[in-house]
C-alpha positions as CSV (number, residue, x, y, z in Angstrom):
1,X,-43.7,8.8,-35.7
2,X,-41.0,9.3,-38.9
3,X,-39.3,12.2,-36.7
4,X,-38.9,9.1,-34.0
5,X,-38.0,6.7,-36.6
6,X,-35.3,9.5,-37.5
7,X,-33.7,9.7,-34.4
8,X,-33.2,6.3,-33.9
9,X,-32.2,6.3,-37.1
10,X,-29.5,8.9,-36.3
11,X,-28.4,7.5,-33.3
12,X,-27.7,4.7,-34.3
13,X,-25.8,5.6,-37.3
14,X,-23.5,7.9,-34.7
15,X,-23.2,5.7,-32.3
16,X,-21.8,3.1,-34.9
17,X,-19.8,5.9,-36.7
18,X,-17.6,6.2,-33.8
19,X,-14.1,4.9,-34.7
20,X,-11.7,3.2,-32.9
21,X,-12.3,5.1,-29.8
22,X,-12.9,2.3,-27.8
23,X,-10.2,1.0,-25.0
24,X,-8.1,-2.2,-25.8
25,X,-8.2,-4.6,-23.1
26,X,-5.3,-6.8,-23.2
27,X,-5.7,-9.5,-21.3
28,X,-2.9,-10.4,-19.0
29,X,-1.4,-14.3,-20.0
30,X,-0.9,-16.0,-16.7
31,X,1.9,-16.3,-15.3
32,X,3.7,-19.7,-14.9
33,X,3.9,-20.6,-11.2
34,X,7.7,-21.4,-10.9
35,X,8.1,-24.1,-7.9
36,X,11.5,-24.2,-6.4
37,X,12.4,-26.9,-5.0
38,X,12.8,-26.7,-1.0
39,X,15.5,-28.1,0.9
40,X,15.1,-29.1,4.1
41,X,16.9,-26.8,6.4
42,X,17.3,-28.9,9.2
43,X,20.9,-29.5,9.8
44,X,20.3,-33.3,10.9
45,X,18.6,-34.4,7.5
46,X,22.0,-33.5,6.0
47,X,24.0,-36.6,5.1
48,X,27.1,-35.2,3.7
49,X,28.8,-36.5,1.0
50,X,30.9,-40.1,1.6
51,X,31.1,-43.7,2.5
52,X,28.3,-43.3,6.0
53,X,25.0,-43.1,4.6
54,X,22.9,-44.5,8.4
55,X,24.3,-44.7,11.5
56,X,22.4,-45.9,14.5
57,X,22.9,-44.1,17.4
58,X,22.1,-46.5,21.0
59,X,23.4,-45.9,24.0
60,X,26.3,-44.6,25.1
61,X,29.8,-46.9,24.7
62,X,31.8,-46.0,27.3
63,X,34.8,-48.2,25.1
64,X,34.0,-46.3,22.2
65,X,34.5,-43.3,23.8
66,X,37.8,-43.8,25.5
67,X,39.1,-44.9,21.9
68,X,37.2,-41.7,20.3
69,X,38.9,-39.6,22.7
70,X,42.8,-40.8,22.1
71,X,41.9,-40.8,18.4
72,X,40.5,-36.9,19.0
73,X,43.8,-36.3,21.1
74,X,45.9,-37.8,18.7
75,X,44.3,-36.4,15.4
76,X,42.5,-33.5,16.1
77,X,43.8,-31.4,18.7
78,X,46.2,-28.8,15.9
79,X,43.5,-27.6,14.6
80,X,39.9,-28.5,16.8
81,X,39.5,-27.8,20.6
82,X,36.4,-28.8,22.2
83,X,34.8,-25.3,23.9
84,X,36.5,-22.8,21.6
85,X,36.9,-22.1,18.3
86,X,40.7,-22.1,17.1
87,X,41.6,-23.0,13.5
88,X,38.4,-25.0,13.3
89,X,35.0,-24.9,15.2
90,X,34.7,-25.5,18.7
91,X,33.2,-29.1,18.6
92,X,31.4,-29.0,22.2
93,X,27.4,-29.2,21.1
94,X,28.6,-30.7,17.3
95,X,26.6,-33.9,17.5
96,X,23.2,-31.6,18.1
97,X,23.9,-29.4,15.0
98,X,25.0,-32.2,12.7
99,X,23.6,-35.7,12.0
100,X,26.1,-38.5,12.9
101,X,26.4,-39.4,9.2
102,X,27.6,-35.6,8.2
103,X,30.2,-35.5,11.5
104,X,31.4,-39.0,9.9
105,X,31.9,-38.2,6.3
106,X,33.2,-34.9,7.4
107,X,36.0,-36.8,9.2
108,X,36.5,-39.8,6.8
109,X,35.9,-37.1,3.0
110,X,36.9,-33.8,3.9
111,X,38.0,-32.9,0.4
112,X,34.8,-33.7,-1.4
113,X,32.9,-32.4,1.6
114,X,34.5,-28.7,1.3
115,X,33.4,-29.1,-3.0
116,X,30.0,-30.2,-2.7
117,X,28.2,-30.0,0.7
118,X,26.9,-26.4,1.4
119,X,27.6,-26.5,5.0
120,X,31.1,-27.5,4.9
121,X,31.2,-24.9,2.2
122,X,30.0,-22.4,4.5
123,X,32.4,-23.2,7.6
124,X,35.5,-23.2,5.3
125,X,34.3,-19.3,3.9
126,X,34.2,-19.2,8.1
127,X,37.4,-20.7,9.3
128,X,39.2,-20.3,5.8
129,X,41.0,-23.8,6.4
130,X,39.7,-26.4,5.0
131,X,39.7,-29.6,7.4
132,X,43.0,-31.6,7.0
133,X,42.3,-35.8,5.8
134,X,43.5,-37.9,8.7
135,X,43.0,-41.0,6.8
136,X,40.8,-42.5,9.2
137,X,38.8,-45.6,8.6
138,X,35.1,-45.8,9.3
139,X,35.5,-47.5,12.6
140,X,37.6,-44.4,14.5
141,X,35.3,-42.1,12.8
142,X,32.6,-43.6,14.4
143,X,34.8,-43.6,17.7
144,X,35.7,-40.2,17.9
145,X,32.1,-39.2,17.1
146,X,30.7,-41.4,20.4
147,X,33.7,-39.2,22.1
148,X,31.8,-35.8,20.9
149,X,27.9,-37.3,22.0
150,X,30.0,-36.5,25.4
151,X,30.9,-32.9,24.8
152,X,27.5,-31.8,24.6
């Protein structure tokens, strides 16, 4: 019985006698979850930067268009042709990759346009031109985009 007592004894003093042999675990702090906020990447939630903030689009007006289309003709033509790309984008399809708002500030703000919206950022990197002011009012910008719902 004392040679049992003993050995526990003894083990127990070795077993406590051991150091600093034993492994560390560090704990790992979590990591903060960093959210980025998403923008939406369809091109027809994009406003652009100017005076049209909602335009409602109804049928076709066939007097719009004919005014559109001299204003196009009259304003557009050096640098934008309709099915091919020339100093600017080809425009045919432009009212189902843009939202009526961004085609309309894009006209009517160019110069802010080209500073703070991505996507005119990106087409002026593209075309390396940036789109020339016409000094249109809100009115012919509306015309000449009923003119382009035609060129689709």
């Amino acid at each position: 019985m004392k040679l049992k007592l003993i050995l526990v004894a003894l083990v127990i003093a070795v077993s406590s006698c051991g150091g600093n042999n034993k492994k560390e675990v560090k704990k790992e702090t979590p990591k903060k979850e960093v959210v980025k906020e998403v923008k939406s990447t369809n091109p027809m939630d994009d406003k652009g930067v100017g005076p049209v903030k909602s335009v409602t689009i109804g049928e076709l007006d066939e007097a719009l268009v004919a005014k559109g289309h001299k204003l196009f003709k009259a304003n557009c033509t050096a640098c934008h042709k309709i099915k091919k790309r020339y100093i600017g984008p080809a425009l045919k399809g432009v009212t189902k990759r843009q939202s009526p708002e961004w085609i309309m500030n894009m006209i009517l703000n160019p110069e802010v346009m080209i500073v703070k919206n991505e996507t005119a950022k990106e087409l002026l990197k593209e075309y390396n031109a940036p789109m020339a002011n016409q000094h249109l009012n809100e009115e012919q910008a509306r015309a000449i985009y009923e003119y382009f719902r035609t060129k689709n």
